[in-house]
C-alpha positions, 0 to 999 in steps of 0.5 A: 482795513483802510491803507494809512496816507504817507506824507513827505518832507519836501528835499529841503525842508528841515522839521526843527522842534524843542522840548523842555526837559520832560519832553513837551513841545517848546517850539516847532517851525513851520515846516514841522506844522506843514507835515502834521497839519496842526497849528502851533497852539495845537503842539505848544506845551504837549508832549513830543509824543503825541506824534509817535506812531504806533509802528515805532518799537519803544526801544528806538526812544530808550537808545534815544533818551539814553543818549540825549540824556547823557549829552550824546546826539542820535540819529534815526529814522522814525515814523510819526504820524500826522493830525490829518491821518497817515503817517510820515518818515523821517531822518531826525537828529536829536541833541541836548540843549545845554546852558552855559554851565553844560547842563541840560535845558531841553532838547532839539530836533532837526529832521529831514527826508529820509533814504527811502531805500533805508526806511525800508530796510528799517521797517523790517528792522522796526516790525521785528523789535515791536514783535520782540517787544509784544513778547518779552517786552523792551528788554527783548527787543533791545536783545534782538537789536544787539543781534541785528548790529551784530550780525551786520558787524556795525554799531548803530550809528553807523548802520542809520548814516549807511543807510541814509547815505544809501 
Protein backbone atom coordinates (compact mmCIF):
# COMPACT_ATOMS: atom_id res chain seq x y z
CA UNK A 1 0.00 0.00 0.00
CA UNK A 2 1.47 3.37 -1.18
CA UNK A 3 2.15 6.02 1.85
CA UNK A 4 -0.22 8.96 1.22
CA UNK A 5 1.68 12.50 0.84
CA UNK A 6 1.30 15.03 3.82
CA UNK A 7 1.20 18.63 2.62
CA UNK A 8 1.93 21.72 5.25
CA UNK A 9 0.32 24.99 5.90
CA UNK A 10 2.99 27.24 5.31
CA UNK A 11 4.02 29.41 9.26
CA UNK A 12 1.63 32.16 8.31
CA UNK A 13 -0.78 30.99 6.42
CA UNK A 14 -4.54 31.22 7.81
CA UNK A 15 -6.78 28.56 5.68
CA UNK A 16 -10.10 30.84 6.02
CA UNK A 17 -13.38 29.13 4.36
CA UNK A 18 -17.46 29.68 4.89
CA UNK A 19 -20.45 27.76 4.58
CA UNK A 20 -24.12 28.29 4.34
CA UNK A 21 -26.06 26.77 7.09
CA UNK A 22 -26.08 23.15 5.52
CA UNK A 23 -22.44 23.09 5.12
CA UNK A 24 -21.51 24.10 1.58
CA UNK A 25 -18.71 25.90 0.79
CA UNK A 26 -19.66 29.78 0.14
CA UNK A 27 -15.85 31.11 0.19
CA UNK A 28 -12.58 29.85 0.30
CA UNK A 29 -9.07 32.01 0.33
CA UNK A 30 -6.37 31.13 -1.62
CA UNK A 31 -4.46 29.70 0.74
CA UNK A 32 -7.22 27.06 1.36
CA UNK A 33 -6.71 26.34 -2.66
CA UNK A 34 -3.15 26.27 -2.39
CA UNK A 35 -3.04 23.14 0.09
CA UNK A 36 -5.78 21.22 -1.63
CA UNK A 37 -4.87 21.91 -5.12
CA UNK A 38 -8.39 23.05 -6.53
CA UNK A 39 -9.73 26.07 -8.11
CA UNK A 40 -12.56 27.99 -6.32
CA UNK A 41 -15.03 26.93 -8.82
CA UNK A 42 -14.09 23.25 -8.10
CA UNK A 43 -14.99 24.06 -3.85
CA UNK A 44 -17.93 26.77 -4.36
CA UNK A 45 -21.13 25.33 -3.51
CA UNK A 46 -19.90 21.88 -2.39
CA UNK A 47 -20.32 20.41 0.92
CA UNK A 48 -17.22 21.24 3.24
CA UNK A 49 -17.04 17.65 3.41
CA UNK A 50 -15.62 16.83 0.37
CA UNK A 51 -12.28 17.29 2.01
CA UNK A 52 -12.93 15.13 5.33
CA UNK A 53 -10.44 12.48 5.57
CA UNK A 54 -11.26 9.12 6.25
CA UNK A 55 -8.81 8.95 9.56
CA UNK A 56 -11.22 11.77 11.12
CA UNK A 57 -13.80 9.89 13.83
CA UNK A 58 -17.03 11.00 13.03
CA UNK A 59 -17.69 12.10 16.75
CA UNK A 60 -14.90 15.03 16.30
CA UNK A 61 -17.60 16.95 13.76
CA UNK A 62 -20.69 15.78 16.08
CA UNK A 63 -18.72 17.88 19.20
CA UNK A 64 -18.34 20.17 16.43
CA UNK A 65 -21.83 20.83 15.20
CA UNK A 66 -22.91 20.54 18.54
CA UNK A 67 -21.15 23.68 19.13
CA UNK A 68 -21.42 25.75 16.38
CA UNK A 69 -24.86 25.13 16.18
CA UNK A 70 -25.32 26.20 19.32
CA UNK A 71 -23.46 29.63 18.66
CA UNK A 72 -20.17 28.32 20.66
CA UNK A 73 -16.85 28.36 18.65
CA UNK A 74 -14.42 24.95 18.80
CA UNK A 75 -10.98 24.44 18.23
CA UNK A 76 -9.34 20.98 16.66
CA UNK A 77 -7.05 19.56 15.08
CA UNK A 78 -8.41 17.80 11.98
CA UNK A 79 -7.18 15.91 9.13
CA UNK A 80 -8.42 16.70 5.60
CA UNK A 81 -7.06 15.71 2.49
CA UNK A 82 -6.09 17.18 -0.65
CA UNK A 83 -7.27 17.00 -4.37
CA UNK A 84 -3.73 16.24 -5.32
CA UNK A 85 -3.74 12.96 -3.19
CA UNK A 86 -2.43 13.01 0.39
CA UNK A 87 -3.31 14.48 3.29
CA UNK A 88 -2.75 17.60 5.61
CA UNK A 89 -3.31 18.75 9.28
CA UNK A 90 -4.70 21.36 10.44
CA UNK A 91 -5.59 23.86 13.67
CA UNK A 92 -9.12 25.11 12.72
CA UNK A 93 -11.26 27.19 14.38
CA UNK A 94 -14.91 27.21 13.64
CA UNK A 95 -17.71 29.62 14.71
CA UNK A 96 -21.06 30.67 13.99
CA UNK A 97 -21.76 33.66 11.46
CA UNK A 98 -24.40 35.63 13.01
CA UNK A 99 -26.86 38.39 11.26
CA UNK A 100 -27.94 41.29 13.26
CA UNK A 101 -30.66 39.57 15.08
CA UNK A 102 -28.11 36.88 16.39
CA UNK A 103 -29.29 34.17 14.09
CA UNK A 104 -27.20 31.74 12.53
CA UNK A 105 -26.32 32.61 8.63
CA UNK A 106 -23.56 30.15 8.09
CA UNK A 107 -20.36 29.11 9.36
CA UNK A 108 -16.65 30.30 9.46
CA UNK A 109 -13.35 28.59 9.63
CA UNK A 110 -9.86 29.67 10.10
CA UNK A 111 -7.19 27.06 10.26
CA UNK A 112 -3.49 27.27 10.84
CA UNK A 113 -0.51 24.88 11.19
CA UNK A 114 -0.66 22.95 13.66
CA UNK A 115 1.75 21.45 16.75
CA UNK A 116 3.09 18.81 15.15
CA UNK A 117 3.97 17.20 18.57
CA UNK A 118 0.07 17.38 19.24
CA UNK A 119 -1.11 15.98 15.81
CA UNK A 120 0.74 13.11 17.03
CA UNK A 121 -0.69 12.73 20.08
CA UNK A 122 -4.08 13.42 18.56
CA UNK A 123 -3.63 10.78 16.08
CA UNK A 124 -3.36 8.13 18.45
CA UNK A 125 -6.27 9.81 20.29
CA UNK A 126 -8.27 9.70 16.48
CA UNK A 127 -7.51 5.71 15.73
CA UNK A 128 -8.78 4.79 19.10
CA UNK A 129 -12.26 6.81 18.30
CA UNK A 130 -12.63 5.59 14.71
CA UNK A 131 -12.00 1.65 16.27
CA UNK A 132 -14.89 2.79 19.12
CA UNK A 133 -16.81 3.74 16.29
CA UNK A 134 -16.27 0.41 13.75
CA UNK A 135 -17.57 -1.21 16.87
CA UNK A 136 -20.39 0.54 18.84
CA UNK A 137 -20.71 3.24 16.31
CA UNK A 138 -20.67 7.45 17.26
CA UNK A 139 -22.01 6.60 20.65
CA UNK A 140 -19.08 4.32 21.56
CA UNK A 141 -16.71 6.59 20.28
CA UNK A 142 -18.07 9.98 22.13
CA UNK A 143 -18.07 7.06 25.62
CA UNK A 144 -14.26 6.70 24.98
CA UNK A 145 -13.75 10.12 24.56
CA UNK A 146 -15.32 10.96 27.87
CA UNK A 147 -12.70 8.70 29.07
CA UNK A 148 -9.82 9.96 27.38
CA UNK A 149 -10.74 13.69 29.22
CA UNK A 150 -11.28 12.01 31.98
CA UNK A 151 -8.31 10.35 32.61
CA UNK A 152 -6.43 13.28 31.54
CA UNK A 153 -8.59 15.46 34.05
CA UNK A 154 -9.12 18.25 31.43
CA UNK A 155 -12.07 19.23 29.40
CA UNK A 156 -11.77 19.48 25.73
CA UNK A 157 -10.91 22.68 25.08
CA UNK A 158 -8.39 22.57 26.97
CA UNK A 159 -6.52 19.38 26.07
CA UNK A 160 -6.49 21.20 21.89
CA UNK A 161 -4.98 24.56 23.27
CA UNK A 162 -2.45 22.16 25.39
CA UNK A 163 -1.52 20.54 22.90
CA UNK A 164 -1.17 23.19 20.22
CA UNK A 165 0.76 25.21 22.68
CA UNK A 166 3.02 22.16 22.99
Amino acid sequence: MQEEKQYFVKENDFIVSKTDTKGKITYCNEPFLEIIGAKASDLLGKPHNIIRHPDMPRIVFKLLWDRIKSKKEIFAFVKNRSFKGGYYWVFANVTASLDERGEIVGYHSVRRRPNMDGVKFIEGVYKKLLEAEKIGGMEASGKLLEKILKESNMEYDELVHKLQRG
